[in-house]
C-alpha positions as CSV (number, residue, x, y, z in Angstrom):
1,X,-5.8,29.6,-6.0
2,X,-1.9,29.6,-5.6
3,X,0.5,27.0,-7.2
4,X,3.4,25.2,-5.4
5,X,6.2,23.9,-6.9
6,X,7.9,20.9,-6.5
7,X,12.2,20.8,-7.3
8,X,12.6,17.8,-9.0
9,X,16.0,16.6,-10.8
10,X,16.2,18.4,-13.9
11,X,12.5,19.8,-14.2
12,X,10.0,21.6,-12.1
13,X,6.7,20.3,-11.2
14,X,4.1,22.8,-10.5
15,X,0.9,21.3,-8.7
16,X,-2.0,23.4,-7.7
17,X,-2.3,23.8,-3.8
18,X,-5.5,22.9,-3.0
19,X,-5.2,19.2,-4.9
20,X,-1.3,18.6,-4.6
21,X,-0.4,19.5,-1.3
22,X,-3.7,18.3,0.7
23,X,-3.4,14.8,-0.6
24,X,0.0,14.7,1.2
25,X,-1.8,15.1,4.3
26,X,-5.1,13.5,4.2
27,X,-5.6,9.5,3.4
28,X,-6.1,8.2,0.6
29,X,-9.9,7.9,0.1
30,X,-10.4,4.1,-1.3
31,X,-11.7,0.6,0.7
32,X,-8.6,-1.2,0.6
33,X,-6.5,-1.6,3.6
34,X,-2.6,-2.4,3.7
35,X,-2.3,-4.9,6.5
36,X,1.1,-6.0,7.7
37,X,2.6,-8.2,10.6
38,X,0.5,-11.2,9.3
39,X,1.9,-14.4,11.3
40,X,2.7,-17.2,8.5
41,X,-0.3,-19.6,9.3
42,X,-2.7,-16.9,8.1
43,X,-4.8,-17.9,5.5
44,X,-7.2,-15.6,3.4
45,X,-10.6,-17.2,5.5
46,X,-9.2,-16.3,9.1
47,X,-8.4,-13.0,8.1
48,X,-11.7,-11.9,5.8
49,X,-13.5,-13.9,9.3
50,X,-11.3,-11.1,11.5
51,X,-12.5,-8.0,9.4
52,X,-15.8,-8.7,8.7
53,X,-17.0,-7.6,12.0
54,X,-16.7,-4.2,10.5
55,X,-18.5,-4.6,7.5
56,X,-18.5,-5.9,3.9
57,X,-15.1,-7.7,3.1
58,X,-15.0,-7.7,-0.8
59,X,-11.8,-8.9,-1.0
60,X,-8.3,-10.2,1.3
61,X,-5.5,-11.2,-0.8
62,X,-2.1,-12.2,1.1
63,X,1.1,-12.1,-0.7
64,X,3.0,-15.2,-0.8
65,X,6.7,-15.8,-1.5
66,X,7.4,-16.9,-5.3
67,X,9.8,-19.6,-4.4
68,X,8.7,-21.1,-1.0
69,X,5.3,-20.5,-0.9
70,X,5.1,-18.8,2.5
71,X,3.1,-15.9,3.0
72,X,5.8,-13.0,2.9
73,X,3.5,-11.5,6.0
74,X,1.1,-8.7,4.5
75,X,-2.1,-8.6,2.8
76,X,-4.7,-6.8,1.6
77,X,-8.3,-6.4,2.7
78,X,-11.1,-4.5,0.4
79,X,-14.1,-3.3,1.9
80,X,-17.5,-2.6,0.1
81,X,-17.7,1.1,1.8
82,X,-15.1,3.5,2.8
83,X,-16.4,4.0,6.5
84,X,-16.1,0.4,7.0
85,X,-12.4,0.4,5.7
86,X,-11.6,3.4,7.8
87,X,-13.6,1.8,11.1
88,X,-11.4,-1.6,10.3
89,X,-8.4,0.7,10.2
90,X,-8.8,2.4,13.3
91,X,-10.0,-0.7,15.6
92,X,-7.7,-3.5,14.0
93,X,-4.0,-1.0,13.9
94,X,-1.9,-2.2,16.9
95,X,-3.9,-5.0,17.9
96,X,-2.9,-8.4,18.1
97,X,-4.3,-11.0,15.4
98,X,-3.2,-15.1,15.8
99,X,-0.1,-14.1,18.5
100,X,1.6,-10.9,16.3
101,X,0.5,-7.4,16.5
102,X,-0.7,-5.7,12.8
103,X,-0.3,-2.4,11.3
104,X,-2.9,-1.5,9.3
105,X,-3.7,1.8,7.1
106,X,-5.1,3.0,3.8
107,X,-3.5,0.9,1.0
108,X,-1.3,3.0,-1.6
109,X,-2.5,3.0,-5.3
110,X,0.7,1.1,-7.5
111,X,3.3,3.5,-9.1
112,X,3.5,1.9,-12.2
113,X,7.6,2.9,-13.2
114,X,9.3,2.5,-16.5
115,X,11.4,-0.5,-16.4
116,X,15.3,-0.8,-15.4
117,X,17.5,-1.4,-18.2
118,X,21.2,-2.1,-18.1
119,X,24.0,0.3,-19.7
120,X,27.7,-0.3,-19.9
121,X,30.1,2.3,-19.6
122,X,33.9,2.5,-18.2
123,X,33.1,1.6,-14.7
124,X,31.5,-1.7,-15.6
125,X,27.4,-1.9,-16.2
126,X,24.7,0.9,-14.5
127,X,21.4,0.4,-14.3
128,X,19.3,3.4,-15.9
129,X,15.3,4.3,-16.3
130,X,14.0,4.2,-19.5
131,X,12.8,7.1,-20.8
């Protein structure tokens, strides 16, 4: 087994090859799909009605805007199996839903990062990661 390593600032990060580097180039394996290019009168029944024609839908959340309301235009759709996800992916990517064409691919898990804090200094106030 060989190791790569991985330059970051200030430290290196040494990942084994056959985990690290294969991740980069294969999709994530999970049911949840990423789905952007949602029109604004998308609601969470007209899109779980659009995907269930490939399977199981156990989930569709849409993000909405905070302060207006609206749906910001992306959303999320969780299937019970990962073929079903990854059929969904392949059919619905590109194709036209209510007038506006949708990208779709394998949802990303969340980085969860340390939070921003502020820090003055003489040019005025930075914003640095917490440590």
């Amino acid at each position: 087994m060989t190791t790569g390593f991985v330059h970051s600032a200030r430290r290196v990060i040494t990942a084994s090859s056959s985990s690290y580097w294969r991740s980069f180039s294969s999709p994530p394996s999970n049911n949840k799909l990423f789905v952007a290019g949602l029109s604004w009168s998308v609601d969470e029944k007209s899109l779980k009605e659009a995907f269930s024609t490939f399977g199981e839908v156990s989930e569709v959340r849409i993000m909405y805007d905070k302060d207006s309301g609206r749906s910001r235009g992306f959303g999320f759709v969780n299937f019970s199996k990962e073929d079903e996800a990854s059929s969904a992916k392949d059919s619905m990517d590109g194709k036209a839903f209510l007038g506006r064409p949708l990208r779709v691919c394998f949802a990303l898990d969340k980085v969860h990062r340390e939070p921003v804090s502020p820090r003055q200094n003489n040019h005025g106030t930075t914003f640095i990661r917490s440590r």
